[in-house]
N, C-alpha and C positions, 0 to 999 in steps of 0.2 A: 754574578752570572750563575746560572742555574746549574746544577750536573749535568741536566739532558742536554740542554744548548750547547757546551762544552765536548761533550761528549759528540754533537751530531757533528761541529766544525772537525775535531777529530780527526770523522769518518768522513767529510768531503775530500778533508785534507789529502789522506790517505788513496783517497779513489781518486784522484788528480795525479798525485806521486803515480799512482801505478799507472795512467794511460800515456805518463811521458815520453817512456822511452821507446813505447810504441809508436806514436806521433812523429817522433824523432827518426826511427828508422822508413816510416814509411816515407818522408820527406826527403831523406838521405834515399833510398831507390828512386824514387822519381824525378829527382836530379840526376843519377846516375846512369840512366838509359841512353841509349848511343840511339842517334837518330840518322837512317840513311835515307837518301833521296832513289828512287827507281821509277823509271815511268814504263811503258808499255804501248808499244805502236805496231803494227803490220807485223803482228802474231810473234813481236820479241821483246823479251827484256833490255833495257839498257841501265846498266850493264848486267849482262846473262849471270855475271856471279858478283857476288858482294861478300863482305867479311865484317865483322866484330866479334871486340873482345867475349873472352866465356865470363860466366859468371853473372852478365849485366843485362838486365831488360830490354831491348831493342824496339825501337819503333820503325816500321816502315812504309815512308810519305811514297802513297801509291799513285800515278798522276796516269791515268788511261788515256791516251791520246787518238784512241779510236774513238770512230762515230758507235761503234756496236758492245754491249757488254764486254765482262769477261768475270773469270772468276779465278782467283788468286788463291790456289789451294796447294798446302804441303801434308801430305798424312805422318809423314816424322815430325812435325811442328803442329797438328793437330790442327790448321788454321784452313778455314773456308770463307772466303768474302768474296761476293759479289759487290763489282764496279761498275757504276752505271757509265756507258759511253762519255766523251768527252766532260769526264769530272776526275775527282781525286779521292781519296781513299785513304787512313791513315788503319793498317796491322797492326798491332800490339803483339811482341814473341816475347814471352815470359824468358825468364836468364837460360841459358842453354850449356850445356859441357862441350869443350870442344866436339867437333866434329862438321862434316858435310850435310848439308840438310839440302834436299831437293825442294823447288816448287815449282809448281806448273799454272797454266791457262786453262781449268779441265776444259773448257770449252775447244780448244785448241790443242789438243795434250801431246798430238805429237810433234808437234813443230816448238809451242812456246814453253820453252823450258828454263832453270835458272837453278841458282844455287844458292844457297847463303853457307857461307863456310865460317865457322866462330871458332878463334883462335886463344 
């Protein structure tokens, strides 16, 4: 076998070793995100607050149960989605430190109100 042939296995070797442990942890997050169910009907959440753990990715399965939009926004969570009437919706919240995070309906902001609290 050649030097250079040798030498390139080597270097695949090498760039494989190094993408594992990243592959690894991203797989390990994506298993680890808490998934909550909320839907939204005659301008409220159900249930108005929700909780997960800190530290972990959250997903949250958004089910509109109105015939008319809405839009699913928290400015502490940085998150704006538009829901189109009678569909569903899934938010992605990146890991969060404890605390109260508000989100609202903007379309409806003073009535539909919510929380996610991460413990």
């Amino acid at each position: 076998m050649s030097r250079s042939r040798t030498l390139s296995k080597a270097v695949i070797f090498a760039a494989v070793a190094a993408l594992l442990p990243i592959a690894a942890t991203s797989a390990a997050n994506a298993q680890a995100a808490t998934e909550i169910q909320l839907s939204y009907k005659d301008k409220k959440f159900d249930p108005a607050e929700i909780s997960a753990p800190a530290n972990t990715p959250i997903v949250i399965k958004l089910k509109n149960l109105d015939a008319k939009p809405m839009e699913f926004e928290s400015k502490t969570l940085k998150i704006e989605k538009v829901v189109a009437g009678s569909s569903d919706a899934t938010v992605n919240v990146r890991a969060q430190k404890p605390g109260r995070y508000e989100f609202v309906d903007e379309y409806n902001e003073k009535v539909a109100r919510g929380a996610l609290v991460v413990k």
